[in-house]
DONUNU-554846 format. One record per residue (C-alpha): residue in three letters; x, y, z; residue number from 1. Coordinates in nm, 3 decimals. Each point is the difference from the previous one (the first is absolute). Layout:
# DONUNU-554846
('ALA'; (X; Y; Z); NUM);
...
This chain:
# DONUNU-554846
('UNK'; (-0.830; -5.575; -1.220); 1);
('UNK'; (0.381; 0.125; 0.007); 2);
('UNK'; (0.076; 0.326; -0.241); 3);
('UNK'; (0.275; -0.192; -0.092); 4);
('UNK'; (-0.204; -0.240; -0.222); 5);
('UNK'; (-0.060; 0.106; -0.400); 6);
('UNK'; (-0.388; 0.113; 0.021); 7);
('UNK'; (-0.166; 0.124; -0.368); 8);
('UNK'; (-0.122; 0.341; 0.092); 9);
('UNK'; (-0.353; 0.058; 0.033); 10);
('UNK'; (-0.225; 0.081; -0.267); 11);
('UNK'; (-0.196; 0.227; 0.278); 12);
('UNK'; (0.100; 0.302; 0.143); 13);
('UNK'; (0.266; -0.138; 0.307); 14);
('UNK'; (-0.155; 0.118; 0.315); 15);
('UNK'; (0.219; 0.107; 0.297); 16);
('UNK'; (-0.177; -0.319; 0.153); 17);
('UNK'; (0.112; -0.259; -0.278); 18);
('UNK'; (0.345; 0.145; 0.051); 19);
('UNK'; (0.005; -0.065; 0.367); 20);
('UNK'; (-0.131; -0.364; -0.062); 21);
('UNK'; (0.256; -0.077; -0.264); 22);
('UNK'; (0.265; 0.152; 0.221); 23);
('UNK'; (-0.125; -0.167; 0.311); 24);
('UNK'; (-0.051; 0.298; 0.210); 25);
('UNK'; (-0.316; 0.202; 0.103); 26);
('UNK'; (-0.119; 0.263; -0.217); 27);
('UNK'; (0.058; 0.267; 0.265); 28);
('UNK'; (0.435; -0.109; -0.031); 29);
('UNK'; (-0.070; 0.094; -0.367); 30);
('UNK'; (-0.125; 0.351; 0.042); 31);
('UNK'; (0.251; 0.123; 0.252); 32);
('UNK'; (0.308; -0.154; -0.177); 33);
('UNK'; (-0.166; 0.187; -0.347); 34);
('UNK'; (-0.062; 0.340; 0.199); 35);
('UNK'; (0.304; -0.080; 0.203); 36);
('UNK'; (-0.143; 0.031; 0.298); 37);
('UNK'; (0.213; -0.123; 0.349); 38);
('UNK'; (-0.032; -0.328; 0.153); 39);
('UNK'; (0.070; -0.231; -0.371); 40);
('UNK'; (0.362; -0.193; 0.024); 41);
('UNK'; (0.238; 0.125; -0.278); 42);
('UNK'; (-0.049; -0.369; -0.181); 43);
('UNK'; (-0.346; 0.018; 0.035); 44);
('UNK'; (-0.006; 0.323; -0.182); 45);
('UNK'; (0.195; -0.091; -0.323); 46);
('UNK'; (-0.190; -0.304; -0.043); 47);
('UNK'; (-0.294; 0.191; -0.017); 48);
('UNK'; (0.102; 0.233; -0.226); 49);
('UNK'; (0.193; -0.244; -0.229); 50);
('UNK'; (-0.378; -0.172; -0.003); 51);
('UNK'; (-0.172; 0.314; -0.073); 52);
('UNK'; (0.227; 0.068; -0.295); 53);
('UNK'; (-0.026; -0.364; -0.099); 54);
('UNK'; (-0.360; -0.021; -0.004); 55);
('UNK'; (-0.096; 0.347; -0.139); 56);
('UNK'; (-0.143; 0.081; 0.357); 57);
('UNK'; (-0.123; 0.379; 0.039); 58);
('UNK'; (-0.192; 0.109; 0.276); 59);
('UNK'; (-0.367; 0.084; 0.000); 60);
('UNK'; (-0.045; 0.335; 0.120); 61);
('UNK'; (-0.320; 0.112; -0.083); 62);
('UNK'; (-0.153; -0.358; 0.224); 63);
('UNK'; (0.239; 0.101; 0.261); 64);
('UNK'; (-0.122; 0.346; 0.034); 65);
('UNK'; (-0.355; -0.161; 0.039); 66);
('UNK'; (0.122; -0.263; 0.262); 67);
('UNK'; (0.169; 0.263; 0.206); 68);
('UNK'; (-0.216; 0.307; -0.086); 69);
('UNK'; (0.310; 0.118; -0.063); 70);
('UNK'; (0.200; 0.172; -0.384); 71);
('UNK'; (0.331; 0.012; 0.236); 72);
('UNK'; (0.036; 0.350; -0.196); 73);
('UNK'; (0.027; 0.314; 0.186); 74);
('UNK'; (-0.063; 0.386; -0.175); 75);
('UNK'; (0.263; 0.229; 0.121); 76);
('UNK'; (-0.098; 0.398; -0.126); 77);
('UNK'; (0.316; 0.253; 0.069); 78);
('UNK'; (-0.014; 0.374; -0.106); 79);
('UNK'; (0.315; -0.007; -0.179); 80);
('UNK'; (0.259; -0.166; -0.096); 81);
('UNK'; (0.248; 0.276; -0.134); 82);
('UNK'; (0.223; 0.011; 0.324); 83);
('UNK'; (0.166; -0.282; 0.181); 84);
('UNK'; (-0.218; -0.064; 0.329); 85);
('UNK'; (-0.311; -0.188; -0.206); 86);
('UNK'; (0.239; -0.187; -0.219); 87);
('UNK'; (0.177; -0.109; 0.350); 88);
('UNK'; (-0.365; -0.048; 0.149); 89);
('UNK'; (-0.120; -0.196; -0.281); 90);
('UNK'; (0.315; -0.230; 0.029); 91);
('UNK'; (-0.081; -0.091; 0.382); 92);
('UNK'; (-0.363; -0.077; -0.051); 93);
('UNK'; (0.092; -0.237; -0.338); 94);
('UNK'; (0.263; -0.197; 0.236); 95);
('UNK'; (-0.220; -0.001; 0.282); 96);
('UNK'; (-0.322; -0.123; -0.246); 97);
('UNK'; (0.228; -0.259; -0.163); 98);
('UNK'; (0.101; -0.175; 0.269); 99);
('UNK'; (-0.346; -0.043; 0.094); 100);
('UNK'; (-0.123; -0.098; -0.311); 101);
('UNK'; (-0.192; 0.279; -0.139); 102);
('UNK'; (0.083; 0.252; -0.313); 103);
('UNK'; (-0.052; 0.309; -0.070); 104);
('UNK'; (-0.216; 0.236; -0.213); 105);
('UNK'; (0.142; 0.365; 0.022); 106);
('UNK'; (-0.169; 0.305; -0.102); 107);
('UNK'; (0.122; 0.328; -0.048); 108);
('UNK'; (-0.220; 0.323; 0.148); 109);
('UNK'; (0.202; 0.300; -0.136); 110);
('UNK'; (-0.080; 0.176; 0.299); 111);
('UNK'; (-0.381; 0.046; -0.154); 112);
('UNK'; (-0.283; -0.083; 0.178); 113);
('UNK'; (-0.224; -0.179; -0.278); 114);
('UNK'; (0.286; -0.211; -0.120); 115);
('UNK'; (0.047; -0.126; 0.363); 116);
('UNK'; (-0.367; -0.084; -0.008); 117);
('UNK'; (-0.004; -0.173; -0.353); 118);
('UNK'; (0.287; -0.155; 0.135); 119);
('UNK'; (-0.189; -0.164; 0.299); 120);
('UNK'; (-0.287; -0.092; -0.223); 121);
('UNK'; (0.228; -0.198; -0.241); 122);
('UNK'; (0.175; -0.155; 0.293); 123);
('UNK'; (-0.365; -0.099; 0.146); 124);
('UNK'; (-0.081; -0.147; -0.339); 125);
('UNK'; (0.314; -0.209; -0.019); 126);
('UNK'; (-0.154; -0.148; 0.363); 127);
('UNK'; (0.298; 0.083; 0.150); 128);
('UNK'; (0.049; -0.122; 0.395); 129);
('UNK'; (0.162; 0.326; 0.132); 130);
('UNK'; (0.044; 0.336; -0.034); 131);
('UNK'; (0.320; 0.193; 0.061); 132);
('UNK'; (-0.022; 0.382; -0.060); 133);
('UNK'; (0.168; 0.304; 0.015); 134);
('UNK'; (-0.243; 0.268; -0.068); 135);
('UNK'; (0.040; 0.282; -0.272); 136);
('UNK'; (0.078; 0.386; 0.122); 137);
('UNK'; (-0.319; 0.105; -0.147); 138);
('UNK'; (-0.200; -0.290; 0.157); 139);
('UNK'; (-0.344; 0.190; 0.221); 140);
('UNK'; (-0.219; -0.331; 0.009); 141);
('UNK'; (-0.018; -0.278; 0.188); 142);
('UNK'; (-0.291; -0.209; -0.134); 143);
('UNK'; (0.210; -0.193; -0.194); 144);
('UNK'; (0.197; -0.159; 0.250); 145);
('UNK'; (-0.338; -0.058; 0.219); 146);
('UNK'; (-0.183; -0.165; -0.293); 147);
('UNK'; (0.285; -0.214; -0.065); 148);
('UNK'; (0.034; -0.119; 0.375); 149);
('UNK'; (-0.369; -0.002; -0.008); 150);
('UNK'; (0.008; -0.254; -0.279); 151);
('UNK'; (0.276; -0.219; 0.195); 152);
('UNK'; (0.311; 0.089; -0.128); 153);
('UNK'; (0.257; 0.106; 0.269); 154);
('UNK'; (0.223; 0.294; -0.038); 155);
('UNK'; (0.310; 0.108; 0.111); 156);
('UNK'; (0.136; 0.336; -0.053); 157);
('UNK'; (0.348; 0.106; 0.044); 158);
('UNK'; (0.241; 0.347; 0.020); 159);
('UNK'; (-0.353; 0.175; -0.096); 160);
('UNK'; (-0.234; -0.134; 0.167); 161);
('UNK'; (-0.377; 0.053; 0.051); 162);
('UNK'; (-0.049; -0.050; 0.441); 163);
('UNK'; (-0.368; -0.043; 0.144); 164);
('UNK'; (-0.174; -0.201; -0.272); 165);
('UNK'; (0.129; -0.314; 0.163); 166);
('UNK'; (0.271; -0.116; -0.225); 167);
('UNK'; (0.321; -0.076; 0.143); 168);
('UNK'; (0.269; 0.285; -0.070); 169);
('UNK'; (0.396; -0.073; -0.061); 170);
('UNK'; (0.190; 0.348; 0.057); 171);
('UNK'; (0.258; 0.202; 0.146); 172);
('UNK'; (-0.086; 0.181; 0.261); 173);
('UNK'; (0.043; 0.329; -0.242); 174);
('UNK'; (-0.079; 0.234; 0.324); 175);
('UNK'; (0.281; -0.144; 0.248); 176);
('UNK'; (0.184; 0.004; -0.335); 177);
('UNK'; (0.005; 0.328; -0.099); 178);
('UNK'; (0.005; 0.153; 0.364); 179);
('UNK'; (0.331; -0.170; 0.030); 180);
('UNK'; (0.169; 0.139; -0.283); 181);
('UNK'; (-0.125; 0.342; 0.033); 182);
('UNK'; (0.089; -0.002; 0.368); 183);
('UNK'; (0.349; -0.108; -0.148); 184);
('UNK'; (0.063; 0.280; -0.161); 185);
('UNK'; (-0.109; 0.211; 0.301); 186);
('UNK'; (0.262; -0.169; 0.217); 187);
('UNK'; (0.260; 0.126; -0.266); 188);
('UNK'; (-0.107; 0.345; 0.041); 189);
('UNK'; (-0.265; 0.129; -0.308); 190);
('UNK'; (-0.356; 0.110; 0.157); 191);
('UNK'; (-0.123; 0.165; -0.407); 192);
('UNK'; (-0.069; -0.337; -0.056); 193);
('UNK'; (-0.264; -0.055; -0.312); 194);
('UNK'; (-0.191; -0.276; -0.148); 195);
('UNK'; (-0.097; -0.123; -0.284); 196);
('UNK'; (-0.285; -0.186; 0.047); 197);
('UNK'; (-0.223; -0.291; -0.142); 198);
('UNK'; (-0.327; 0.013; -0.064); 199);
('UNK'; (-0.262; 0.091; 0.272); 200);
('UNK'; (-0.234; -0.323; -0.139); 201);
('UNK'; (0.310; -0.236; -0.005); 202);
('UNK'; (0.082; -0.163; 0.366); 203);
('UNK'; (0.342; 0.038; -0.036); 204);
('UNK'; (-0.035; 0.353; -0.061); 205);
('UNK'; (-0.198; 0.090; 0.263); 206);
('UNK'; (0.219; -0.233; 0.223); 207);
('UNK'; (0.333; 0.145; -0.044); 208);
('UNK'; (-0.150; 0.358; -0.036); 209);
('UNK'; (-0.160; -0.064; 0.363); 210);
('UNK'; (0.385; -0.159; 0.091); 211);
('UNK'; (0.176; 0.357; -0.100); 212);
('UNK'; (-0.244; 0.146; 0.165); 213);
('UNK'; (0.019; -0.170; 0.338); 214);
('UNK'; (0.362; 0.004; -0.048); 215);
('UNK'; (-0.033; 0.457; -0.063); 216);
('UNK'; (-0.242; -0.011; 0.411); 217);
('UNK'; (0.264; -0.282; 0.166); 218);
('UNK'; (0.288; 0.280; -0.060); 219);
('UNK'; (-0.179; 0.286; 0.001); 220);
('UNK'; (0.027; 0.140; -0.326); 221);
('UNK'; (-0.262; 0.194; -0.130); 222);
('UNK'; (-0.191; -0.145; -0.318); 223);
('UNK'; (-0.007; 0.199; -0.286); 224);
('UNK'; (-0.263; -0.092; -0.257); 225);
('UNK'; (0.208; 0.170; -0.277); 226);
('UNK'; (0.208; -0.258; 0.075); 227);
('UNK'; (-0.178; -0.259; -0.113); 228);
('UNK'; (-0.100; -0.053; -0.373); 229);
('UNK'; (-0.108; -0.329; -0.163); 230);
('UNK'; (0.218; -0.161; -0.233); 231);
('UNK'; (-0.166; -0.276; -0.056); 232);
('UNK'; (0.211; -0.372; -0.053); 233);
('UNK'; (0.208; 0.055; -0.250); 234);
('UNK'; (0.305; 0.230; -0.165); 235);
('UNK'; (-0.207; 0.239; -0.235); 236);
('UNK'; (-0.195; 0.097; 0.318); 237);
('UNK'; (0.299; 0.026; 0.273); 238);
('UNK'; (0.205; 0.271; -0.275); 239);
('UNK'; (-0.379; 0.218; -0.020); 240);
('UNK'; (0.025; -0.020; 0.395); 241);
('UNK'; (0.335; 0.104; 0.058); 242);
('UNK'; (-0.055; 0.287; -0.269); 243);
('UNK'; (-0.268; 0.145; 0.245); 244);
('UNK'; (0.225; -0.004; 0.269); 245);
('UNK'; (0.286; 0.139; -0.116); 246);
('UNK'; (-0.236; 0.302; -0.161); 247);
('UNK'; (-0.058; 0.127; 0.367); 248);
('UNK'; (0.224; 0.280; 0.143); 249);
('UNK'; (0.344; -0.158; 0.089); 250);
('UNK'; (-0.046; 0.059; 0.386); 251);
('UNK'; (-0.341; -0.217; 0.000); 252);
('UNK'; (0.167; -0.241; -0.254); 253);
('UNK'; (0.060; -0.354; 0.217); 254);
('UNK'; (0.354; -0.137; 0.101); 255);
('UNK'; (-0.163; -0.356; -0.011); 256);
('UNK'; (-0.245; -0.201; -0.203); 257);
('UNK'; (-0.172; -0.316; 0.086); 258);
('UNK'; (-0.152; -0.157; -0.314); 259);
('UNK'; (-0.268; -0.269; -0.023); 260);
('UNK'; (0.219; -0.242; -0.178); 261);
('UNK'; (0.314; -0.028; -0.172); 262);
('UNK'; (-0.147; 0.048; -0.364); 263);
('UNK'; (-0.128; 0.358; 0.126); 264);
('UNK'; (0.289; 0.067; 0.179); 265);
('UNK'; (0.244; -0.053; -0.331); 266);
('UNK'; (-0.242; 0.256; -0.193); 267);
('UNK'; (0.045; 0.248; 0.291); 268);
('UNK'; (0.422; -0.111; 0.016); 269);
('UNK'; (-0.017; 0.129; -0.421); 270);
('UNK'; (-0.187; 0.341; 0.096); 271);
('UNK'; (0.246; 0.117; 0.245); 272);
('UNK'; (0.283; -0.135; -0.165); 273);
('UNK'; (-0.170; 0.257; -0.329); 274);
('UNK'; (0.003; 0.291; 0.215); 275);
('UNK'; (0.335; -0.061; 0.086); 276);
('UNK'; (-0.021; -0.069; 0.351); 277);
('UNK'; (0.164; -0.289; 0.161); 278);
('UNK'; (-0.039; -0.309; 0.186); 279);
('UNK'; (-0.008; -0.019; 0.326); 280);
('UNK'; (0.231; 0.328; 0.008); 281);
('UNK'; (-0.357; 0.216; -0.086); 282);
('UNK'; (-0.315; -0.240; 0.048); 283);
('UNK'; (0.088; -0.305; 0.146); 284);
('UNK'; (-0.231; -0.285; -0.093); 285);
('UNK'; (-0.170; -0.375; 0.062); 286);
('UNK'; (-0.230; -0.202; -0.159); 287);
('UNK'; (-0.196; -0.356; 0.077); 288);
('UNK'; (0.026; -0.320; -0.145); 289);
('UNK'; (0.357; -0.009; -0.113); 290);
('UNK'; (-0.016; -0.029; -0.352); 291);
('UNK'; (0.277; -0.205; -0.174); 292);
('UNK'; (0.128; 0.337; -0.100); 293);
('UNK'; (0.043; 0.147; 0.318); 294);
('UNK'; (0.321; -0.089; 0.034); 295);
('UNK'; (0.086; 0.082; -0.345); 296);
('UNK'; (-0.099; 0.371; -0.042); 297);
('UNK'; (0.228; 0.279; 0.016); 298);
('UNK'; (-0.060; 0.066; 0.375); 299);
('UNK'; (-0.059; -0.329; 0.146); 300);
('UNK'; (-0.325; -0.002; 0.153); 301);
('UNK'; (-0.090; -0.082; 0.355); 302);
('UNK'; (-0.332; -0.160; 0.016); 303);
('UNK'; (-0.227; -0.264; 0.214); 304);
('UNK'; (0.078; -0.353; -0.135); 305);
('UNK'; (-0.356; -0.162; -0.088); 306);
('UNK'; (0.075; -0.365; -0.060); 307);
('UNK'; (-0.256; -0.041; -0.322); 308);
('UNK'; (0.100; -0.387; -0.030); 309);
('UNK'; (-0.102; -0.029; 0.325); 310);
('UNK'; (-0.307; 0.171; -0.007); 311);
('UNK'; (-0.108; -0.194; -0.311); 312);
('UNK'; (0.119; -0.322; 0.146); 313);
('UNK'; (-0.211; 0.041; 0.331); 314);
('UNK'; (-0.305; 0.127; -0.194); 315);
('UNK'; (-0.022; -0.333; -0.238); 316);
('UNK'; (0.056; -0.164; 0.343); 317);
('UNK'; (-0.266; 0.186; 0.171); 318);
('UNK'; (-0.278; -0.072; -0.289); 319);
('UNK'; (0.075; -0.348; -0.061); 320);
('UNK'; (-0.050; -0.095; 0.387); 321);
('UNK'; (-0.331; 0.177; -0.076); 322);
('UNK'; (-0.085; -0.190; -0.274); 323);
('UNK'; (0.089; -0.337; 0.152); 324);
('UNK'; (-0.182; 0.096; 0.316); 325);
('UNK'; (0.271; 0.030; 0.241); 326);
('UNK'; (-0.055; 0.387; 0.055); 327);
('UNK'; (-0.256; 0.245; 0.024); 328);
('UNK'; (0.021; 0.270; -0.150); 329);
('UNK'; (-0.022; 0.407; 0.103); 330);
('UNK'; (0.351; -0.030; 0.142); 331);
('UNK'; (0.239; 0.248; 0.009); 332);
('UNK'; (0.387; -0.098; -0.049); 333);
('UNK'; (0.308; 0.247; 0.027); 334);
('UNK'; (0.303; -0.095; -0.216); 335);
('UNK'; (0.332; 0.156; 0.228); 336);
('UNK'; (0.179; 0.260; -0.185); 337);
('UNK'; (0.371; 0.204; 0.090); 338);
('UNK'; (0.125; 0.319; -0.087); 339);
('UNK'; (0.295; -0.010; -0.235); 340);
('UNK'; (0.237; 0.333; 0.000); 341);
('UNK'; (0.186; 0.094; -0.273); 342);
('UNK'; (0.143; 0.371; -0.122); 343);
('UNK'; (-0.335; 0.190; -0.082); 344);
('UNK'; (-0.107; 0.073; 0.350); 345);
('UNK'; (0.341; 0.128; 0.086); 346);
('UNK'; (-0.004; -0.223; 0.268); 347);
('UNK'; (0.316; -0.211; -0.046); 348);
C-alpha cells in the first residue's frame, strides 16, 4: 500500500510494524531511518519520518528493551564536574553513545565514596547496559564494581581507573606521563624538583607519583620525601601544598614543581605568586591535563595535554562493543598524550 494514499489513522497504538507495511518497507528500514542509523537512503528516511509524524507513531521502548535485553542507556559516574576535563569527557562519551543509539544517565560522586556507591545502585536500578566510571579520591572498596560485573553489567573505567578486577581500563599512561615532564624540567637545568601529589588510593596518583619518581633514579637526582606533599585534585589543596614548601629553609626550598594536575598546580601558581616570588624566575612550574585555563593564567602554564574528548569518546566505544558482544572485556587502552610548553617552566 503506497504512503502516498490518504489512510484514517489507526484507532490502535501504530506499531513500528504497521508503519513499515503502510510504507512498504521492512520494519527493520523503519528503526534505523528513526534512530538514524547508516545504510537507509536519504528518501527513504523522510518518508519514514513524515509517516511517523503522520500517524502519531512513537516507538516502544520498554518491548524493545525486552526483545533485545537491552534499555540502550548507559550510567556514566565522574568525581566532579567543577573543572573542564569531565565536562570535555562527558561530551566525547554523549557523541560517541549517540551515534550508537544509546543515552545517557550521569551521576555526580563529589569525590565521596558512598555517593559513588548510591550512585551505582541507582544506575543498577534504572537496568542500565553499561557502566562508565571514574572513581572518587576517597574510594577504598572494590565490591561494588565486582557485584555489579558479577550481576552482568559491564564496566568501563576511565582517567581513574580500578586495574585487576577485570574491567577494561581507558587511561593515560599517568607514569610515562609524568616521568616525561619532570625529566623536562631536568633537561632545563632544576634538580629541587617537588611534587605535589594525588592521592596514594587514586591510580593516577600513584601513577604519576611513581613517573617523578622514575624520572628523580633515570637522572640521578636524589629523592627527597620533603619534597613531596599531597595536594590532592583540586586548587584549595595545591595553595595548602605549596604553603608547606615554601615554609622550609630557602636553600631546601625547590627550583621546580611538578603538580598532579593543572587544578593543583593553579592553587600552588596563587601561593607563590602571595609570597611574592615569581614565575619561572623563582619556582618554575608544570601541571597535567591542560586545563582550559592554562593558557590563560598569568604565567602560562606548561603542562601534558590529556585529550578528555578522546578519552570519553574511546571509553563509550570500548563499553558499547562490550555490550553488543564484540569485545571482551579486562582490556587495557592508552589514549596518546604530548607535552605542551608554555612560560611557567622557563623553558621557552
Amino acid at each position: 500500500m503506497a504512503a502516498g494514499k490518504d489512510h484514517k489513522k489507526s484507532s490502535g497504538r501504530v506499531t513500528a510494524e504497521k508503519l513499515a507495511h503502510i510504507l512498504g518497507v521492512s520494519a527493520m528500514t523503519v528503526s534505523r531511518a528513526l534512530n538514524g542509523r547508516p545504510n537507509v537512503e536519504e528518501k527513504t528516511r523522510r518518508r519514514v519520518i513524515e509517516a511517523a509524524r503522520k500517524y502519531g507513531y512513537t516507538p516502544d521502548h520498554i518491548a524493545r528493551s525486552l526483545t533485545l535485553r537491552r534499555t540502550e542507556t548507559i550510567g556514566v559516574v565522574v568525581p566532579e564536574i567543577s573543572h573542564s576535563f569531565f565536562p570535555e569527557v562527558i561530551r566525547g562519551i554523549e557523541d560517541a553513545a549517540y551515534a550508537a543509539g544509546y543515552h545517557l544517565i550521569l551521576a555526580h560522586s563529589a569525590e565521596d565514596e558512598n555517593r559513588e556507591l548510591d550512585a551505582i545502585s541507582t544506575l543498577e536500578s534504572k537496568r542500565v547496559d553499561g557502566l562508565l566510571i571514574s572513581t572518587a579520591q576517597t574510594v577504598t572498596d572494590k565490591s561494588p564494581y565486582l557485584e555489579a560485573m558479577r550481576l552482568g553489567i559491564p564496566i568501563v573505567f576511565f582517567d581513574r581507573v580500578v586495574e585487576g578486577i577485570g574491567a577494561t581500563c581507558v587511561s593515560i599512561d599517568d607514569e610515562d606521563c609524568c616521568a616525561r615532564v619532570t625529566e623536562h624540567l631536568v633537561g632545563h637545568g632544576y634538580k629541587a624538583i617537588a611534587h605535589l601529589s594525588g592521592p596514594s588510593n587514586v591510580s593516577i596518583g600513584r601513577g604519576r607519583l611513581k613517573g617523578y619518581r622514575k624520572a628523580l633514579t633515570r637522572n640521578n637526582i636524589k629523592y627527597r620525601p620533603e619534597l613531596v606533599v599531597q595536594s590532592g585534585f583540586h586548587e584549595s589543596g595545591g595553595y595548602t601544598a605549596m604553603e608547606k614548601l615554601l615554609e622550609l629553609p630557602a636553600r631546601q626550598r625547590p627550583d621546580a614543581v611538578v603538580a598532579v594536575n593543572d587544578p593543583s598546580a593553579f592553587g600552588a601558581m596563587k601561593a607563590i605568586q602571595d609570597h611574592r616570588l615569581r614565575i619561572p624566575q623563582d619556582i618554575a612550574i608544570v601541571g597535567m591535563s591542560d586545563d582550559v585555563r592554562a593558557e590563560l593564567v598569568f604565567s602560562p602554564l606548561t603542562t601534558i595535554r590529556q585529550p578528555a574528548y578522546k578519552i570519553g569518546e574511546t571509553a563509550a566505544a570500548a563499553l558499547i562493543s562490550e555490550i553488543e558482544g564484540r569485545e571482551k572485556n579486562g582490556r587495557k587502552i592508552l589514549v596518546e598524550t604530548e607535552l605542551a610548553v608554555r612560560k611557567s617552566c622557563g623553558c621557552l
